[in-house]
Residue, then its C-alpha position, 0 to 999 in steps of 0.5 A: x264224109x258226106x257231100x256237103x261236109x265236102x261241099x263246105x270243105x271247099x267253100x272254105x278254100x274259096x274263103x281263103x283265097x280270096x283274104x290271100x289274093x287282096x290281103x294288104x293291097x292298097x287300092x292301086x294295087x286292087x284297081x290295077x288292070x294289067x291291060x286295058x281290057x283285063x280285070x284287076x283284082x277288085x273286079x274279079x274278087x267282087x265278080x266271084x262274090x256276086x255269083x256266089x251270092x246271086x246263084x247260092x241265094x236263087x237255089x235256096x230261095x233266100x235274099x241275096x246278101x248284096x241288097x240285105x246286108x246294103x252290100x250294093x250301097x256300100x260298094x256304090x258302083x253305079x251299076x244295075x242293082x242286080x248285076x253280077x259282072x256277067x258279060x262287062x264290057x272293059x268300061x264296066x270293068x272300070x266301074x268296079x273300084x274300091x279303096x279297101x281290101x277290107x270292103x271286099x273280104x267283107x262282102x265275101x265273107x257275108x255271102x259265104x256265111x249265108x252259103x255255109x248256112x245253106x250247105x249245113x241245111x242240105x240232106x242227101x235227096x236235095x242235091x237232086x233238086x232243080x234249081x234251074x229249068x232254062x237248060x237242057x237237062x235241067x239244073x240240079x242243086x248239086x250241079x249249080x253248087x259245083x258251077x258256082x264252085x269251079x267259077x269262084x276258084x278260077x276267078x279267085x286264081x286269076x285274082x291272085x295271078x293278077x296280084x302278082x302281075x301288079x305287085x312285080x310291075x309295082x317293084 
């Protein structure tokens, strides 16, 4: 198996977790915030996707699908138009708000379709790439893909925890 067949194999696992942790929540249950400086799922389940989307469209060298697919006007969060959530103060938290489950999986599922199509582009020799000159040692392409990875699937648990947080506190 080769690295991105790997790497895709656990893009996908991304993909399902995030249908699994908002599938059926009505949008109480995707704004609730477990105390008042937590995240509820809408936020982290938005968080991840704009990471993904931000971090994987810079590597490449591609748009981001937030602001080419109107991403940023459907959600219509008041926010700066480039903004990931890195860093939200509780009140920006709260900014973050949606009626659908399905307007999350959508977007989530747009970003993933344009990462898939950059993981299939990659030869071996890329994933030693720097993508990122701001640190040191400097960011490679594969070390970038596996930050994004590891961020979306803690993210993507805490999602799912907080789900069940509401969902107990529902019954």
């Amino acid at each position: 198996m080769h690295a991105k067949d790997i790497l895709i194999e656990a893009y996908g696992r991304i993909q399902e977790e995030v249908h699994a942790a908002v599938e059926d929540l009505d949008p109480d249950g995707l704004n609730a915030r477990p105390a008042d400086d937590a995240n509820s799922v809408a936020w982290l389940v938005w968080h991840l996707t704009r990471v993904q989307d931000d971090h994987v469209a810079d590597a490449f060298g591609l748009d981001q699908v937030w602001l080419t697919g109107e991403w940023e006007k459907r959600f219509g969060l008041g926010l700066p138009r480039l903004d990931t959530g890195y860093g939200h103060s509780p009140a920006k938290v709260a900014k973050v708000r949606v009626d659908s489950p399905d307007l999350l999986t959508g977007y989530y599922d747009a970003v993933h379709e344009q990462t898939l199509g950059a993981l299939r582009s990659l030869a071996a020799k890329d994933l030693e790439r720097i993508v990122d000159e701001n640190w040191d040692p400097p960011v490679t392409l594969g070390a970038r893909l596996v930050s994004v990875l590891s961020d979306d699937l803690q993210h993507v648990g805490q999602a799912a925890y907080a789900r069940g947080l509401v969902q107990s506190a529902a019954s």
